[in-house]
C-alpha positions as CSV (number, residue, x, y, z in Angstrom):
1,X,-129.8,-118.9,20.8
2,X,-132.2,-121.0,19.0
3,X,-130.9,-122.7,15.1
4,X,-133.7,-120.4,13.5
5,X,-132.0,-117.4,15.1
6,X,-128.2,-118.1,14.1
7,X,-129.2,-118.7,10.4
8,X,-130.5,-116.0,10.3
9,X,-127.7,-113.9,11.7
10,X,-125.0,-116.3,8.9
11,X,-127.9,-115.1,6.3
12,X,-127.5,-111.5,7.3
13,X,-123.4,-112.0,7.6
14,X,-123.5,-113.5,4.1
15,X,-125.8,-110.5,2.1
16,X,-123.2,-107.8,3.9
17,X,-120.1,-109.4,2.8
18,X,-121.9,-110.4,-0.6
19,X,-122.3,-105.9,-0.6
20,X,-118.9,-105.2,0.1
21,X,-117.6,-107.5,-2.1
22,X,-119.6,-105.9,-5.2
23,X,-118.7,-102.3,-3.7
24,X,-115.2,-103.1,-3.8
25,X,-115.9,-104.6,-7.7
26,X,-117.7,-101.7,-9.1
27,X,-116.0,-98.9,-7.2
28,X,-112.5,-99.7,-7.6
29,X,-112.5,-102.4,-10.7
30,X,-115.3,-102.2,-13.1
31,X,-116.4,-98.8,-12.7
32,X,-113.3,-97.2,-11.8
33,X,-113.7,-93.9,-13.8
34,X,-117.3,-93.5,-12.5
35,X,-117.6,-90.2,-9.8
36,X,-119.1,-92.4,-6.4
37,X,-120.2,-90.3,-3.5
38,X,-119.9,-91.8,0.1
39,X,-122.1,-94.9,0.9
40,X,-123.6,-95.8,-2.4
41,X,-125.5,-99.1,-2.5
42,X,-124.8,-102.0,-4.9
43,X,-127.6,-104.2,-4.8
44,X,-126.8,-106.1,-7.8
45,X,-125.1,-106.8,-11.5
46,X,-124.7,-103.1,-13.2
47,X,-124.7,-103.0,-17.0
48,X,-121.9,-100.5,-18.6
49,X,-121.2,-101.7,-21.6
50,X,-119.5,-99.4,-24.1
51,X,-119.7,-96.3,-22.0
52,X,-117.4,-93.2,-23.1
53,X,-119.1,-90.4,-21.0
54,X,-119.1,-89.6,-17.6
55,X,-121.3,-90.6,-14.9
56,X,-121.5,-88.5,-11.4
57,X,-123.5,-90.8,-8.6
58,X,-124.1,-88.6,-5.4
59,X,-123.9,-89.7,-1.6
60,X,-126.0,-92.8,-0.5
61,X,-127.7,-93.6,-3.7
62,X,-129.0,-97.0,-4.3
63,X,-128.4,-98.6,-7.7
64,X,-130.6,-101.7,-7.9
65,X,-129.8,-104.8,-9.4
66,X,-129.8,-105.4,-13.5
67,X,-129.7,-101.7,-13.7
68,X,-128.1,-100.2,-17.3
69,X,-126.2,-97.0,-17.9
70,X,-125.1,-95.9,-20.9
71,X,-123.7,-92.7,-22.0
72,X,-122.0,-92.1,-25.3
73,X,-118.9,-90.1,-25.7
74,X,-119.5,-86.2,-24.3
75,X,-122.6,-87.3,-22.8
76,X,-123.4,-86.8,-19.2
77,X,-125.2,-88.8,-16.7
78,X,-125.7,-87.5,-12.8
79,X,-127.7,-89.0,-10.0
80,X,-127.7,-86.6,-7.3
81,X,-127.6,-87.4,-3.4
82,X,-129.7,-90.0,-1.9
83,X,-131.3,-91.5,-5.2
84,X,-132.7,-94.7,-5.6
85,X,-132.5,-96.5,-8.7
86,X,-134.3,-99.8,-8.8
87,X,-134.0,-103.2,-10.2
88,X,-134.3,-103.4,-14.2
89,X,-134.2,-99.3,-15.1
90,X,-132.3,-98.3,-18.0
91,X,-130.7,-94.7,-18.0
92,X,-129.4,-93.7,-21.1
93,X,-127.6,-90.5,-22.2
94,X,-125.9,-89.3,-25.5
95,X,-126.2,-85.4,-23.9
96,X,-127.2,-85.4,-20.6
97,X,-129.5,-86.9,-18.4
98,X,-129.6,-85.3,-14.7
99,X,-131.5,-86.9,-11.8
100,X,-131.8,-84.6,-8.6
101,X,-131.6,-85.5,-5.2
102,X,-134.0,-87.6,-2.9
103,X,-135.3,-89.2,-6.4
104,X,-137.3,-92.3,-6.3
105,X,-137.3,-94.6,-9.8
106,X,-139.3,-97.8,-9.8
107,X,-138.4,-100.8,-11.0
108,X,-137.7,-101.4,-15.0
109,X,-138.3,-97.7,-15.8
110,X,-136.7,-95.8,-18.5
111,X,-135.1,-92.4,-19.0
112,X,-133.3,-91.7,-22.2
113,X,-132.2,-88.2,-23.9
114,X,-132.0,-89.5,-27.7
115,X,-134.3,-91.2,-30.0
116,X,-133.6,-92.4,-33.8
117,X,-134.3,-89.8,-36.0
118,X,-137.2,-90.9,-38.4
119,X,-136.6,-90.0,-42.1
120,X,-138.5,-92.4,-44.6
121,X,-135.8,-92.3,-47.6
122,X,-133.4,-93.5,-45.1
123,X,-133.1,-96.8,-42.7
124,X,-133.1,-96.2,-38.9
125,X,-129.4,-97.5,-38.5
126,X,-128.5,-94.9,-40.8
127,X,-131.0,-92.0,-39.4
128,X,-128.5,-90.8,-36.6
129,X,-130.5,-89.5,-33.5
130,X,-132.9,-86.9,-32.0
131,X,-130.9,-85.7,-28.7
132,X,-132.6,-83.5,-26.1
133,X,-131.2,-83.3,-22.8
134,X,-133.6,-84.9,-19.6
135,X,-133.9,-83.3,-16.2
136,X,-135.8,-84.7,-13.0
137,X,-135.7,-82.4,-10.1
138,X,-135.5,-82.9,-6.0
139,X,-137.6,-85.3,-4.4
140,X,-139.2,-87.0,-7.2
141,X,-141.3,-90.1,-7.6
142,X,-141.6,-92.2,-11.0
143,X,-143.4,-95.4,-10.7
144,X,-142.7,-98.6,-12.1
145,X,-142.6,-98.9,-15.8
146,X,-142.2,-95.2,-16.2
147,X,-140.4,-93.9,-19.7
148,X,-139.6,-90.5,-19.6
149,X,-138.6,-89.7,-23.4
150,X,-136.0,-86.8,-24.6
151,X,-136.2,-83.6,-23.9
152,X,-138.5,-83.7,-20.6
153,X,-137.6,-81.7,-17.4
154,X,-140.0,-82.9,-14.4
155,X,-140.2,-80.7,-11.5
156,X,-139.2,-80.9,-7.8
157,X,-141.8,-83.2,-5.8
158,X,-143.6,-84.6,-8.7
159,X,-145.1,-88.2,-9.1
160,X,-145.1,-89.7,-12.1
161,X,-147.5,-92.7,-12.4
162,X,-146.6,-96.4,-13.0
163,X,-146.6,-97.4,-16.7
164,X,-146.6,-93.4,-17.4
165,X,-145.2,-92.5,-20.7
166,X,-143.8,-88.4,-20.3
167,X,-142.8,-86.7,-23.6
168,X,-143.5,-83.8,-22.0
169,X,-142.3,-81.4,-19.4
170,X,-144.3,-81.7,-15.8
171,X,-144.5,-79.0,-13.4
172,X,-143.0,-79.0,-10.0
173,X,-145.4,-81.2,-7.7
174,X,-147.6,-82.4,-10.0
175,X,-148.8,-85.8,-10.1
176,X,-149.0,-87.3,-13.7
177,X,-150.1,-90.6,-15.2
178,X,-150.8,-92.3,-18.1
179,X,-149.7,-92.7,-22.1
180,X,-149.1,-89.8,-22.8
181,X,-148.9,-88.8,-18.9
182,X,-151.2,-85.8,-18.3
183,X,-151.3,-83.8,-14.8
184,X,-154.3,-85.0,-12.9
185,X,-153.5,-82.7,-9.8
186,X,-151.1,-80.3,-8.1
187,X,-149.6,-81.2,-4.3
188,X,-150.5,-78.3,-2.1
């Protein structure tokens, strides 16, 4: 065995006792009270700061590093079954946000179901929020980038477009890009 070779095999040693040791952490410590599935990938530090809701994570779904949930009190957040959520991606839900299976999200995306409510004779801190619930079917792809705003359901098989911005529903295997994101094409 050459030296290259057995570093390699201590880097590899390392990384998988580095991911069982954040497994343990988040599954039985700091997230305690989240619903984890079988096999679910910690890839890095998960913000959860003030969280009062109730987050469901399906069966070998990847949570990326520097990802952030939040969900306020009654609110709802569900990844289904094999889901990958990459690094820097904010999910965000004072109703519900729902994320079917087989979903892809690039990396620093963001899907929220609330905005401030804008009323001129009154500051935003005081405004409250505009809450509409956020569904993304089966087998969905959002690029990098991506913010999909309140209220938006996207459809199984779709492909939403790097840097997209959706404030609008998208039908089932349609790809969609651009601010506002607009269906250029349908997948046969």
């Amino acid at each position: 065995m050459t030296r290259h070779s057995a570093s390699r095999y201590l880097t590899r040693a390392i990384d998988l006792t580095a991911r069982a040791a954040r497994s343990l952490w988040y599954r039985y410590v700091y997230l305690a009270w989240v619903d984890f599935g079988r096999h679910v990938t910690f890839a890095g530090p998960i913000r959860c700061a003030g969280v009062t809701g109730t987050i469901e994570v399906g069966d070998r779904t990847f949570l990326g590093p520097n990802i952030s949930l939040a969900v306020a009190e009654g609110g709802s957040l569900r990844l289904g079954r094999e889901v990958s959520v990459n690094q820097g991606t904010i999910l965000s839900a004072r109703q519900a946000v729902a994320i079917g299976d087989g979903t892809r999200i690039g990396e620093n995306c963001s899907i929220r179901d609330s905005d401030h409510r804008i009323d001129p004779a009154v500051p935003v801190l005081e405004s409250g929020f505009v809450v509409r619930p956020v569904t993304i079917g089966n087998n969905v792809w959002i690029g990098r980038h991506a913010t999909i705003l309140p209220g938006v359901t996207i459809g199984d098989g779709a492909v939403i477009g790097a840097h997209s911005l959706v404030n609008h529903d998208i039908p089932a295997r349609a790809i969609a890009f651009g601010t506002p994101a607009r269906v250029q094409r349908t997948l046969p």
